[in-house]
C-alpha positions in Angstrom: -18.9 217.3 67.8 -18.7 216.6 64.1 -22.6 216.3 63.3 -25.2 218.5 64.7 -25.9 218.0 68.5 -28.0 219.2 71.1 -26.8 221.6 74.0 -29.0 221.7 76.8 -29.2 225.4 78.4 -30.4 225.9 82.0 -31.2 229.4 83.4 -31.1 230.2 86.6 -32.8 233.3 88.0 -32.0 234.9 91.2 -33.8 234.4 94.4 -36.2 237.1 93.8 -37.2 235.7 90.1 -40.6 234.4 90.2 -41.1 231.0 87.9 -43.7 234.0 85.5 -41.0 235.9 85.8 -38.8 233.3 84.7 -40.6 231.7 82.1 -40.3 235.1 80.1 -36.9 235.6 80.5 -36.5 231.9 79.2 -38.7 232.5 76.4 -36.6 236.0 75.5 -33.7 233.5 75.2 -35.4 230.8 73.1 -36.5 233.5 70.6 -33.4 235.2 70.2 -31.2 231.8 69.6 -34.6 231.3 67.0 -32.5 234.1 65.1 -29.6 232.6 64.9 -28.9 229.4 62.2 -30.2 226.8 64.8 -32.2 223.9 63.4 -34.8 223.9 66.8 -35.1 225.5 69.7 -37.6 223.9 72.6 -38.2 224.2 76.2 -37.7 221.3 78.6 -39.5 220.4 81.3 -37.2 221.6 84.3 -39.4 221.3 87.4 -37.2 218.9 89.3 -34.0 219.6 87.2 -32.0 222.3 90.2 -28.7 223.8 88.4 -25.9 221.8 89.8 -23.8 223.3 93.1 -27.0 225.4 93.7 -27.8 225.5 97.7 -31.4 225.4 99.4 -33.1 228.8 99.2 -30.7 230.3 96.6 -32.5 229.9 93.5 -36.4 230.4 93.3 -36.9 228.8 89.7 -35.1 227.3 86.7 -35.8 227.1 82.8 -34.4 224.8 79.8 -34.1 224.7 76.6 -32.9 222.3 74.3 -30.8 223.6 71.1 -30.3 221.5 67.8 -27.6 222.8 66.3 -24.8 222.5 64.0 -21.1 222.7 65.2 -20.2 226.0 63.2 -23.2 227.7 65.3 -21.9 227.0 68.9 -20.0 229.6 69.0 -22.4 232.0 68.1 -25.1 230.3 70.5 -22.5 230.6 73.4 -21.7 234.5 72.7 -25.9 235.1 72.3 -26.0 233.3 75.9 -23.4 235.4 77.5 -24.5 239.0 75.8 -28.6 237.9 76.9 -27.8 237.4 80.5 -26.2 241.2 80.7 -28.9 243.4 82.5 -30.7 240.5 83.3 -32.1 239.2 86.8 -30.3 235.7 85.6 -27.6 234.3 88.3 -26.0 231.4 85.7 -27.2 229.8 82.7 -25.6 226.1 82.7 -24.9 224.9 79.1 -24.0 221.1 78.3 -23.1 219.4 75.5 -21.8 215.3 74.9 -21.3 215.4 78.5 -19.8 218.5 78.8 -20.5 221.2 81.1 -19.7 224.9 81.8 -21.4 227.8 83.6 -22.1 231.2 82.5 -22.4 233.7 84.9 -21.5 237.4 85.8 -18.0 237.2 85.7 -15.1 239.7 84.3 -15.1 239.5 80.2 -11.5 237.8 80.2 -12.7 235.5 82.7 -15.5 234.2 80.4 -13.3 234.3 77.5 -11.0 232.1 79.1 -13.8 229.5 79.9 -16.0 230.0 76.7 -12.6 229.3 74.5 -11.2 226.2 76.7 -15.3 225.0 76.9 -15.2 225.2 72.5 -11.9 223.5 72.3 -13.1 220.5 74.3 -16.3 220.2 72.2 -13.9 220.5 68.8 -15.4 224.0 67.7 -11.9 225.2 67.3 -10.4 222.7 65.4 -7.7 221.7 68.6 -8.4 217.7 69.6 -7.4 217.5 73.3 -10.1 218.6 75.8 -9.3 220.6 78.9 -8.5 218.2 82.1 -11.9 219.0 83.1 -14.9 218.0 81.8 -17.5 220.6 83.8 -16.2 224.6 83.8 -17.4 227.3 86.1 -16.6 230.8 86.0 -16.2 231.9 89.8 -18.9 233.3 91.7 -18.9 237.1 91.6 -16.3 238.7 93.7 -13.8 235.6 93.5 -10.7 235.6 91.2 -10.7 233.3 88.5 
């Protein structure tokens, strides 16, 4: 990503988050990224948009948010995502950018270094040219080794 992009972000509450209860916890999100050096910040219309992998029953509700941004603010964006879910009643927030993918959830901190720093590589954050293999990263689901 040379030139500013967007990153789509989708949050995914557990199966006791109400879409209220939801729609706060996404708008918590959109103002704190508002603090960071991000051109816009705007929800997306999410209603029929289910976070991929999710099964029937699991997930009660789901927010986006679009992110205009400038390459040397990913990073940041991406550690704001990962600190916000902490104490949270958030299962994943999905995050993709130029057809990249990767999944934030409540995983061990090396765990979601690994994926965070092999998810900037591929999107040229880092300066390094070849992307991972894959082109959609998940962290595993809690309890699994990564």
């Amino acid at each position: 990503m040379t030139e500013g992009g967007t990153l789509h972000l989708v949050v995914s509450g557990e199966a006791d988050v109400d879409a209220e209860e939801l729609e706060s916890l996404t708008g918590q999100l959109r103002r704190q990224l508002l603090e960071l050096d991000v051109a816009d910040v705007r929800r997306v219309r999410s209603d029929d948009l289910p976070p991929e992998g999710a099964k029937s029953g699991e997930l009660l509700a789901v927010g986006a948010l679009a992110v205009s941004l400038a390459p040397a603010v990913l990073r940041p964006v991406l550690r704001l995502v990962e600190t916000w879910m902490q104490n949270r009643p958030v299962r994943t927030v999905r995050v993709e950018l130029d057809g990249r993918s990767i999944e934030i959830g409540h995983a061990t901190s090396e765990q979601q270094q690994r994926l965070l720093e092999a998810f900037l590589e591929g999107a040229g954050a880092s300066g390094v040219s070849e992307p991972p293999s894959s082109g959609d990263l998940r962290l595993p689901a809690p309890g699994q080794d990564g």
